[in-house]
N, C-alpha and C positions, 0 to 999 in steps of 0.2 A: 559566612564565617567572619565572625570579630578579630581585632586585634588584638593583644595585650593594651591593656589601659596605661598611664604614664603618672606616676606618681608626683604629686607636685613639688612635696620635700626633698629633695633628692640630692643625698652628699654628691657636690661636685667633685670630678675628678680633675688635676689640675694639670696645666702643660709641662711642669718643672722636671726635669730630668733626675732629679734623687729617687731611685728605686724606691725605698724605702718605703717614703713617701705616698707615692702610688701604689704601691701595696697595699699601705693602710688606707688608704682611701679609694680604693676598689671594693676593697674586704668590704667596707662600710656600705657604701652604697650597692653591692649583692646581698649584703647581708636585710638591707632596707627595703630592695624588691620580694626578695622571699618574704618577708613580714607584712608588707604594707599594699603589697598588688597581687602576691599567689597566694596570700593568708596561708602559709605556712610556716610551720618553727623547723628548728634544724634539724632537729632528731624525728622530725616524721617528712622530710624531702629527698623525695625521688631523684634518681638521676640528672633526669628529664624538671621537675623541679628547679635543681639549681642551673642545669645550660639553661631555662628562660630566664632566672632571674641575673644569672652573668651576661645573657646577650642584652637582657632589656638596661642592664649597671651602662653595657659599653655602647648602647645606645643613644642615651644619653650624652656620655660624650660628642660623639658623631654629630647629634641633633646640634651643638652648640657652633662645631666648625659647620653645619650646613648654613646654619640661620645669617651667620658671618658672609658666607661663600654668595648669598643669593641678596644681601645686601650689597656687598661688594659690585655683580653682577646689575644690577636694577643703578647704583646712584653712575656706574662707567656706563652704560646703558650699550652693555658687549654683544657681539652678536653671538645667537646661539643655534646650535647645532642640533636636531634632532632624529636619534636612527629611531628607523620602523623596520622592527624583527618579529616574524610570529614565532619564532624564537630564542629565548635567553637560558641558554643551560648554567645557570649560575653556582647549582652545586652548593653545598653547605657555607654559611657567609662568619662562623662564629671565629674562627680562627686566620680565615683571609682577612677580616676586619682590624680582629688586633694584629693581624699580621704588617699593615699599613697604616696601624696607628702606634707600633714597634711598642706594644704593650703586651706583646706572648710572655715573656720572665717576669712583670710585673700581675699581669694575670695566671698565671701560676702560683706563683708564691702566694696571693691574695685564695686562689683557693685552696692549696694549701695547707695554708693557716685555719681554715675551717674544715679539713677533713676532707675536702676533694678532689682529687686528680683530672686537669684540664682534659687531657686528652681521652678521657670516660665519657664529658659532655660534646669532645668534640665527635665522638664516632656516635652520639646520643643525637645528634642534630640530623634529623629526617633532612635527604637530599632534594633539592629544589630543581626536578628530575624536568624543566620546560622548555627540553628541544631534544631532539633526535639526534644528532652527533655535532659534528665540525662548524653548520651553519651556527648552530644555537651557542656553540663554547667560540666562538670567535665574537659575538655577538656580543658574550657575557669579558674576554679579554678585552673588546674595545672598549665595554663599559669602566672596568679599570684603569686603563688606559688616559681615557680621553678626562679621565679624575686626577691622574698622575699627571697630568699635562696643564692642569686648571683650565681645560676647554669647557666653557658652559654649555651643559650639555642635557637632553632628557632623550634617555630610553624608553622604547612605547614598545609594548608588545600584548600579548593575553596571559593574566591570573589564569590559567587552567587549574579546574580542585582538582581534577586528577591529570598530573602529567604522562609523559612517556610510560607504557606500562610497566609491570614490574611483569621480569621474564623469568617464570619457573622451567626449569627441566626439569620433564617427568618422560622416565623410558627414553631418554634423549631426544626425545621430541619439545621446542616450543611452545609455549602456554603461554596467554597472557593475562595476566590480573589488575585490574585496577590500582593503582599508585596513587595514595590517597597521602600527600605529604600535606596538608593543610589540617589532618583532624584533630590536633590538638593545637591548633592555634598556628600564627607565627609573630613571632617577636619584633621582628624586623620592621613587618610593615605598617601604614597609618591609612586607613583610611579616609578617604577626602570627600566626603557627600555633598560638599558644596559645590563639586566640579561637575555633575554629572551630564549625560547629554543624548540625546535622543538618535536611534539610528535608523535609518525607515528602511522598508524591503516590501516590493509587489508597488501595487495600485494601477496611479494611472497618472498621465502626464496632459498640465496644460498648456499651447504654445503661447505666449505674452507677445513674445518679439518687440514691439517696436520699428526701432530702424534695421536694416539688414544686417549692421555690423554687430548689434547686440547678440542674437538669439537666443532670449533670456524666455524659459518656463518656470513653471510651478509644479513641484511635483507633490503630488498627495500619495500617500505611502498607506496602502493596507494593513501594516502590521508597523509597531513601533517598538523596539527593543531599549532599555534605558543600560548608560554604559557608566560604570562606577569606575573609581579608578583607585588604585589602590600605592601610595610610593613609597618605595624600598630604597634608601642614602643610600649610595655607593661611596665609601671614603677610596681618595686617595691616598697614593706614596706618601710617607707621613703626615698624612695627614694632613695636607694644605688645602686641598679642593674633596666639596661631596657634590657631587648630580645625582639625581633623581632616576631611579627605575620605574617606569609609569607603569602599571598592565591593568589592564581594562575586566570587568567582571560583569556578564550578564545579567540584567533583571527585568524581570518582565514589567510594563507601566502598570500592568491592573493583575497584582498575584492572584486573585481569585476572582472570579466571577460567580456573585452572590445568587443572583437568581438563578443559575445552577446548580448550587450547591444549596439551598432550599429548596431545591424541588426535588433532592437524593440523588443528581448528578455529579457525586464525589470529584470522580474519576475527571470526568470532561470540566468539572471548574478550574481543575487546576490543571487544564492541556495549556493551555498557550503558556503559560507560566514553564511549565515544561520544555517547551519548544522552543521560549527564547532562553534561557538559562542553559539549555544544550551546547549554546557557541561554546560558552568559557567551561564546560564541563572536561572535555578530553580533549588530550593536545592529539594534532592528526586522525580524524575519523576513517574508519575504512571507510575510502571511496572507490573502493569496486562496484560499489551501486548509483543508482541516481539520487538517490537520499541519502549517500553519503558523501557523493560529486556537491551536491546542495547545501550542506550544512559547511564544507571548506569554503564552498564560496562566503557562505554567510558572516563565519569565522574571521575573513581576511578582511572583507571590508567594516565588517564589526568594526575592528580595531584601526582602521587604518582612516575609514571616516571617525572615530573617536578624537583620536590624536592629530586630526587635522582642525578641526572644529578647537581642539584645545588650544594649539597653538597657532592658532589666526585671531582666537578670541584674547589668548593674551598679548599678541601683538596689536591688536588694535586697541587695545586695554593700557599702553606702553606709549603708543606710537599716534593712535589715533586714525590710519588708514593703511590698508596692506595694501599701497599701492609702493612702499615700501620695504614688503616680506623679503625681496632678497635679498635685499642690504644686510636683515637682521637677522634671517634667517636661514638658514642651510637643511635639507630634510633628505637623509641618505637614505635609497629602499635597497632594505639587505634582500636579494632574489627578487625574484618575481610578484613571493606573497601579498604587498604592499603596493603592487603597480596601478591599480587600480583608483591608484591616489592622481594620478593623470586626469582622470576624469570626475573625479569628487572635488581637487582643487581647483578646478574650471568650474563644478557646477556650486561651488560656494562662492566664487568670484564673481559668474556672471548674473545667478539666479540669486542669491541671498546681499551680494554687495553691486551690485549695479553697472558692475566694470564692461566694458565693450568686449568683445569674443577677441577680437584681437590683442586689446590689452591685457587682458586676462592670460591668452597664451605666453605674453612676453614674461608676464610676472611666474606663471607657473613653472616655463621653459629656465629661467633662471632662479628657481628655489629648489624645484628638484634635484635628485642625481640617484642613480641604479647603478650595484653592483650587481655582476651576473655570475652565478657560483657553478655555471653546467654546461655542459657542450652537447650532452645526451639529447636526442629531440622528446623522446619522452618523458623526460624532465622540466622541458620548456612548454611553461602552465600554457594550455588555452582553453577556452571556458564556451561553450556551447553558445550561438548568437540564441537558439530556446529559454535555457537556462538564464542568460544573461539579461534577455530582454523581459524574464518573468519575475526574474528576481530586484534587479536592478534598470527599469526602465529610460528610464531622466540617462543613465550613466550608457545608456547602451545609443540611445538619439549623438552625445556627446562623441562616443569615441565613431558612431557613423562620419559625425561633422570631422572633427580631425585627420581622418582619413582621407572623406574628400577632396579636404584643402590639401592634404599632403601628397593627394595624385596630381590632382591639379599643378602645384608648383614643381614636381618632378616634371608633368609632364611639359610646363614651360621652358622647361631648363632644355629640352631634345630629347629626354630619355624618356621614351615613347614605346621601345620593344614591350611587348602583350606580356614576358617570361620576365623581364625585369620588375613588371608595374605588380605583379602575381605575387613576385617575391619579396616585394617590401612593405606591399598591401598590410593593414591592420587584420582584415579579416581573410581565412582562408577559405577559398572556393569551391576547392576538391572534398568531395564528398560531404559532409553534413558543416554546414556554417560553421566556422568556430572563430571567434577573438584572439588574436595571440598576444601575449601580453607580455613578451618578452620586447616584438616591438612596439608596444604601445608605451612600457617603460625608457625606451631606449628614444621617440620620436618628441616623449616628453618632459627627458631629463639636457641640462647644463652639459654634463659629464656623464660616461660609463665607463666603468673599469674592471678589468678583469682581476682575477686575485693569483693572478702567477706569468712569470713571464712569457711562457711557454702558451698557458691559458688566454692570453692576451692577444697572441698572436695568431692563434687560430679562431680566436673571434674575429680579428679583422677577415679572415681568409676565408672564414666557410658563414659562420650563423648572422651574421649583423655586415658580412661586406657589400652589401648592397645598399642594406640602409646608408651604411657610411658615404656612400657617393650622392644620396637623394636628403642629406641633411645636414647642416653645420654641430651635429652636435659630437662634442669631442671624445674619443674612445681612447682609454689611457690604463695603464697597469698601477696596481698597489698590491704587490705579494702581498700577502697574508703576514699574520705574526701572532706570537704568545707574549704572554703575560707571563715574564719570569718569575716574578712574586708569587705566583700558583703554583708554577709549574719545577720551578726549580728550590726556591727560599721557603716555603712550606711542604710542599711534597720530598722535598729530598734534604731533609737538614743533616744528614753527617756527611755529605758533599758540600751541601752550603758553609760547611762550617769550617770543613778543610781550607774551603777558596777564601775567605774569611782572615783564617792564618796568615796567608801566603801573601793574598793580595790587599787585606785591609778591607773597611766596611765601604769605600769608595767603590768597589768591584757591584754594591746593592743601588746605589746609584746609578753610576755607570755599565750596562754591562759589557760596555768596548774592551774594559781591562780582563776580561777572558781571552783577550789575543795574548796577554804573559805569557798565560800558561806554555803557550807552546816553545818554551825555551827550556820549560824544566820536562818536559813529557819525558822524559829519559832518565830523568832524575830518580834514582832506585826510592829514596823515601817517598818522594811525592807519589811517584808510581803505587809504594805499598800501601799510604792510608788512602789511596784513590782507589783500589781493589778490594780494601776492607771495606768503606764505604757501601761500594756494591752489593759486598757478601753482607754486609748487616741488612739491605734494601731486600736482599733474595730471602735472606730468612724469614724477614715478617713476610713477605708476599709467600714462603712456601705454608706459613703456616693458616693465611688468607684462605689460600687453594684447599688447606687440606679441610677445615672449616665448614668449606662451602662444598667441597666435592665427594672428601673422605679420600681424597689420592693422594699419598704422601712424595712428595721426589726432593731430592739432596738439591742442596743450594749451590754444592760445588760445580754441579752441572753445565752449560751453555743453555738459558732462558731466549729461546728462541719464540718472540712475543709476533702475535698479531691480531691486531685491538681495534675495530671498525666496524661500523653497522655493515651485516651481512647484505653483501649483493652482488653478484653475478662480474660487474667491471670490477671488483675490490679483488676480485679472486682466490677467497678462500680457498675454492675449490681448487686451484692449482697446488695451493699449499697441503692441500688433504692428500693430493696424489701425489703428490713425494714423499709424505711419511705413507703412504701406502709400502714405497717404492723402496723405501731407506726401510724400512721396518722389513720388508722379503729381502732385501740385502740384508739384515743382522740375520736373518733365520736361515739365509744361506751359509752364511759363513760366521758360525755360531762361535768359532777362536779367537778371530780377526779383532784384535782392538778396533774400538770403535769409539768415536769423541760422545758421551753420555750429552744426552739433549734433552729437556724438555719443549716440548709444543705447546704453547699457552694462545688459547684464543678466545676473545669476549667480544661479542656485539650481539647487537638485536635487529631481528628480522621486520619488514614491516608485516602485520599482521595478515594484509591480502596476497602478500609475496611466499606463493606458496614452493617458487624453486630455492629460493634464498632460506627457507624453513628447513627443505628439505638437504640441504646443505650441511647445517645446522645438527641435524641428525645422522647426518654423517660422519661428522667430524665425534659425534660422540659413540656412534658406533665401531668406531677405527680405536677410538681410547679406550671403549668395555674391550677390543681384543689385544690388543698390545698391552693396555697395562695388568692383562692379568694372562700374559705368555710366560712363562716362568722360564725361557729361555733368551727371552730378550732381559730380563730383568732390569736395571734401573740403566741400561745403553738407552733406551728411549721410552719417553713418557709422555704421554698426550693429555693433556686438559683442557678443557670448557670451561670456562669462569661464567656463571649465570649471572644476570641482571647488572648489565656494563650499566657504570654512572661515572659521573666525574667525580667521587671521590671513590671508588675502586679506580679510576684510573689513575690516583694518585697514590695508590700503592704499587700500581703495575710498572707504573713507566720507572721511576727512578730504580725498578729491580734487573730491566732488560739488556740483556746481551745485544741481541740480534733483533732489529726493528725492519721487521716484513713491509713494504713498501712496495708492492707488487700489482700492482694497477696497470688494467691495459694501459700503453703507451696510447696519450692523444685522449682521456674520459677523464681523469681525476683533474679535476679545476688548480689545485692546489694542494691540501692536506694542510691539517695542522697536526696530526698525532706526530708524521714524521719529524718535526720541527720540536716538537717538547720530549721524543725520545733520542734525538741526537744532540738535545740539550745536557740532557742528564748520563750521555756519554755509548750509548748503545751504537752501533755499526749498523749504519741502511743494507739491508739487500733491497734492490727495486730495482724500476725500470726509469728511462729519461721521460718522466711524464711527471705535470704538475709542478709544483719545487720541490722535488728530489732532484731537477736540472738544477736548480738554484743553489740548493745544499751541498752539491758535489762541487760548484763552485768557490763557495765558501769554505766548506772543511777541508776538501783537495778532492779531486777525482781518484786519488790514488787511494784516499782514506773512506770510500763507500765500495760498495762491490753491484756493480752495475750490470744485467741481463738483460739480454729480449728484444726485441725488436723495436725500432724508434717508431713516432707517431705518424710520418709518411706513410713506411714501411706496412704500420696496420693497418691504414684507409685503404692502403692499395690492396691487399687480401681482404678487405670489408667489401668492397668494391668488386669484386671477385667471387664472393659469399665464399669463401673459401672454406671447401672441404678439409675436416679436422680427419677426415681417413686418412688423407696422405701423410701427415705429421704420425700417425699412430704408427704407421705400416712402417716407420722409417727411425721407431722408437720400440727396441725389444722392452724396456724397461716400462716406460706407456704403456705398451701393449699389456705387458703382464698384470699392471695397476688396475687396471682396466677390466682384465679376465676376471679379475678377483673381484670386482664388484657384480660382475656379470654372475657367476657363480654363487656368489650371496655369502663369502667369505663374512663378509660383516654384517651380514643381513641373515642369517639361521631360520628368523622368524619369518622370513617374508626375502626370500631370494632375487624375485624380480623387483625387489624395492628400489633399483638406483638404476634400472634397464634404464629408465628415462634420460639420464645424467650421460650416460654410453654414448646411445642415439644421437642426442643433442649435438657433442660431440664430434661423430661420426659424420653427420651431417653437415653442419654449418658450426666451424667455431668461431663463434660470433665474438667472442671475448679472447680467442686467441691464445685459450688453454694448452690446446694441443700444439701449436704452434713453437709455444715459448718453452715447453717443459724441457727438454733436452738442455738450454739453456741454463733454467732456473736449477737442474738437476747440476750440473758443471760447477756451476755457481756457488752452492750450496757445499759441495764439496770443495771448494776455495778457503771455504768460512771454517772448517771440519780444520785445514794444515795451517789458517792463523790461529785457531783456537790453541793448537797443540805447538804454537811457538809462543808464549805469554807474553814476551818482552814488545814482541810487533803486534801482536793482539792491544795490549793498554797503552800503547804508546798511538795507536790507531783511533783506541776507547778516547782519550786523554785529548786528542787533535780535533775529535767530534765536538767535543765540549767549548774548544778554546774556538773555534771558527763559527759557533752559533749566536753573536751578540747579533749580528744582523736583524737577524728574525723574532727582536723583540717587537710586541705590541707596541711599545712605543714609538719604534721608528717609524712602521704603517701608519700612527695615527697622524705619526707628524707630517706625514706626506700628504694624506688625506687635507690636513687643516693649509699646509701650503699652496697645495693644486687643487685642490676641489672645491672645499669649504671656503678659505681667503678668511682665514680666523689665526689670532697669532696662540702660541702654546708658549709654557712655563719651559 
């Protein structure tokens, strides 16, 4: 896939602040791309038509502060920073861009004036759907961020042509379809053919050595994949700093094999072609298989040997020897995906530049650093020593060697126990070989850091406290953060506009001056355009819902929101048996006022996660019977919002009441949804897990509504396997929720459809469902007697908002760049 072409003529757009101005010189140069790069005239362009030629107009722009930005960067000769994410949920860029180059009324007016309403192209811009939730939209705020900061910076990740899949409901079941956001182009990006770079996988290895301290090979690769790269600006906050979005695109070195395909082997000429163009194909392969265990592996180090290769060659291009990379450079691995850069920047050091095994670890040990986003152990990647050694040979001798030496000097240190050396080992022993590479990230970075306080502390305590005693490398927190500029200044402007009033445009700079507000939270007028606000956000989201569902529910309602890719610790499924449980409570007591609710839920399943699907179909089988009980009528309403993105999340979140935060205590690393729905003013229910501790500290404990059981509390019933019968047997209300899935109340078609969900249950509650519902049930009815007092309800709403400047992106990054990176920020 090509880029849009760049036209050489092109009306500049100027920096001067006269609207006017800029209006006409947008018009101009949109009106130039439609003519001179999509060969169209105005009265036969598409939609879709004018958003490329307004993003390719405001491209332009961008391209001129970029050129600035990396000259600036080259003659200070600054150091730079590079994250490795396999994913960047970046989400539509046409309106975040003029958003931070504070050209939205100036790009309006300029279309306008030509017959077209911005916000047409901006719902026209196919979402750039390239991550699966929190890791990939944190990934995509740091990128803004670390723009808004003028930290010289490059994002590496994978060009995937089809991202995240697109999720139909059909029969309330999960579908998934190929998410083909690249087929008509993208504007944004530029391809760079002069960068490209070779990726090898298989062969066979030869040893060189030398003297002992080298251990330098040659490795000969079976297969060679070539890596394209493709970069995407990222403008900052007005506009002062752009970095680079790098993502890498498969292509095979020899697309066809000619004497195959003359001899009438169509098929097989173009397999390897095939086979290497698969990395960058789909983000996330099912790996339920060993072919699909294989092609993740392939994926990661795809990109992760790309972007190493890139930036060693342009600091040696700068610098002259990377015997100075740390000085200049800083290389963050978001998760795990990217760890494997341990043993790729050692085998570039030692095999391709000559460095000693020693040296080489000092230089690598201080350029690295790993963020670890999980505490789950089946989360925490390890990769088959089979697999590893067939795919990746050269890399699998390397991390044998590190290991070695890292027993070795534990073991000189006295810590000698067989259960300690076991537990810090790189490879694990028990049962089939496998690599861990959560410690092979952690024995090979500077720094690690967790993303919450809470998070951070139980990495010292259970996953990485071993290692910590067997290594000098430093283990340190960086809560998480958003990007206001997304989350709040675009997604929610008749909020942003309120605060704007009150507080002035310093409040888009700053966001510390959200702590005002909480002088006037009482204030009957601020209170009222602060509740209109909402009810204008619930409207367009009810008519989003109805669009997408055919479910209509009143905006006056309590939008009781919960928005996270489906899985078993997020707890859907707790949330489903309470509107089981509230829903037999209205049909009980059919008179009883009752506070009108909807249930809004969106996220996607992974594909092979077939309890997390069947979840999924539950929660839309509870909504075919409730919303079409004619005696519950509009007291409660259940929706499914299909095909969660990050621009449906930017309808959802500035609409919600009540922000479900409901993770087992002690598994959720952090969250970033809770953080951008308490931005925009919503009330957490949750538990003290991740930064929902953090939040409640910030907005007050008294201003979140807190259940469940803490993260001790749950190890110690994990520990216990603790049976989920006793929690049922001690819960009529459970119990009854329960029967009725048994009985096939929501299941007609297929009665033993949810027996499995029962059992589970019954058996072991591993997630601490049954455990907490009594709770979450208490709880929930707390939120029912603020809703029905308004004045403590928006004044609760209004405290949310004022105590969340902490948990901007910027502050994270500035922390990063002070303690981690050693890079100064704007």
């Amino acid at each position: 896939m090509t880029s849009m072409p760049t036209v050489k003529h092109k009306p500049h757009i100027s920096s001067i602040s006269d609207r006017a101005a800029n209006e006409a010189q947008l018009r101009e140069a949109i009106q130039a791309k439609l003519h001179y790069v999509l060969g169209k005239n105005r009265d036969r362009a598409s939609h879709h038509d004018w958003y490329c030629a307004t993003a390719l107009a405001v491209r332009d722009h961008v391209i001129d502060i970029w050129m600035k930005t990396d000259e600036r960067i080259a003659k200070q000769e600054k150091k730079r920073v590079y994250y490795l994410s396999i994913e960047f949920l970046i989400g539509r860029l046409l309106f975040d861009t003029l958003t931070n180059l504070r050209l939205v009324d100036a790009a309006r007016g300029a279309l306008r004036g030509l017959g077209v309403e911005l916000d047409d192209l901006r719902r026209c811009e196919p979402d750039a759907a390239l991550g699966n939730g929190g890791l990939g939209r944190l990934a995509a705020c740091f990128m803004d961020s670390m723009s808004a900061l003028s930290i010289p910076a490059f994002g590496y990740g994978i060009r995937y042509e089809n991202g995240l899949f697109e999720q139909r409901i059909v029969d309330g079941w999960q579908q998934e379809l190929p998410e083909d956001w690249l087929a008509r182009g993208n504007p944004w990006e530029f391809p760079r053919a002069n960068a490209e770079y070779s990726i090898g996988f298989g062969g066979s290895v030869e040893y060189v050595g030398g003297d002992d301290a080298t251990a330098r090979a040659i490795w000969y690769p079976a297969e060679t994949v070539l890596a394209l790269p493709y970069d995407t600006p990222i403008a900052g906050w007005r506009g002062r700093h752009v970095n680079a979005l790098r993502l890498w695109s498969a292509r095979a070195a020899h697309p066809v094999q000619l004497a195959a395909f003359n001899q009438g082997d169509y098929v097989g000429a173009v397999a390897a072609r095939a086979r290497a163009e698969a990395i960058s194909r789909v983000l996330y392969p099912n790996d339920s298989t060993p072919e699909g265990q294989e092609l993740r592996l392939r994926q990661e180090y795809f990109f992760t040997s790309a972007s190493l290769q890139d930036l060693t060659q342009r600091h040696v291009a700068a610098f002259g020897s990377l015997e100075t990379l740390p000085d200049q450079a800083a290389v963050q691995l978001n998760d795990t995906h990217p760890a494997i850069a341990v043993a790729e920047l050692m085998r570039i050091l030692v095999d391709e530049h000559d460095f000693s095994w020693e040296k080489a670890w000092t230089i690598t040990k201080g350029t690295l650093n790993y963020t670890n986003h999980t505490l789950l152990p089946e989360a925490l990647e390890t990769w088959t020593v089979e697999l590893l050694g067939r795919l990746l040979p050269r890399h699998l001798q390397i991390i044998y060697l590190i290991n070695w030496l890292h027993l070795q000097e534990t073991g000189k240190r006295g810590l000698t126990d067989p259960t300690l050396l076991a537990s810090v080992s790189l490879i694990q022993e028990s049962g089939e070989k496998r690599v861990r590479m959560a410690h092979l990230a952690f024995l090979g970075s500077a720094s690690v850091n967790g993303v919450s306080a809470l998070h951070t502390d139980l990495l010292r305590k259970t996953v990485f406290h071993d290692l910590a005693e067997t290594t000098p490398t430093r283990l340190v927190n960086k809560t998480n953060g958003i990007t206001f500029r997304r989350w709040l200044y675009e997604a929610n402007q008749p909020l942003t506009q309120l605060l704007v009033e009150r507080l002035g445009e310093r409040f888009l700079d700053d966001p510390r001056c959200l702590e005002e507000i909480r002088g006037i939270a009482d204030e009957p007028g601020f209170v009222e355009h602060y509740r209109r606000a909402r009810l204008t956000n619930k409207a367009r989201l009810a008519t989003v819902m109805q669009q997408a569902t055919g479910v209509r529910v009143d905006p006056h309602a309590l939008f009781d929101v919960h928005i996270k890719r489906i899985h078993e610790y997020k707890r859907q499924l707790l949330n489903a048996l309470e509107t089981i449980a509230l829903y037999q409570e209205i049909r009980s007591h059919p008179d009883r006022d009752a506070v009108p609710r909807v249930k809004i839920f969106a996220g996607k399943a992974a594909a092979s996660y077939d309890r997390a699907k069947l979840i999924i179909k539950l929660i839309n089988d509870i909504a075919h019977v409730v919303n079409n009980d004619p005696l519950v009528k509009d007291r409660l309403k259940v929706v499914f919002v299909p095909n969660y993105s990050a621009s449906l999340a930017e309808v959802i979140v500035p609409a919600a009441d009540l922000s479900e935060q409901i993770s087992t205590a002690g598994m959720e690393a952090s969250g970033t949804g809770n953080m951008k729905l308490a931005l925009n003013g919503a009330i957490t229910i949750g538990t003290l897990d991740g930064a929902n501790i953090e939040i409640s500290e910030y907005v007050g404990i008294d201003n979140v509504m807190i259940f469940g059981m803490t993260a001790p509390e749950v190890a110690e019933k994990v520990r216990a396997h603790f049976p989920g019968q006793q929690a049922i047997d001690a819960s009529p209300r459970l119990k009854a929720a329960l029967a009725s899935l048994e009985s096939g109340m929501f299941s007609a078609d297929d009665p033993a459809r949810y027996h499995p969900i029962v059992r589970a249950l019954e058996d072991y509650d591993r997630y601490m469902v049954a455990a907490d519902f009594d709770a979450y049930w208490d709880t929930q009815r707390a939120v029912d007697h603020l809703w029905q007092t308004p004045a403590d309800w928006w004044r609760m709403s209004i405290l949310n908002t004022a105590g969340t400047a902490w948990f901007s992106s910027d502050r994270t990054i500035r922390e990063y760049a002070r303690d981690i990176w050693h890079v100064p920020t704007t």
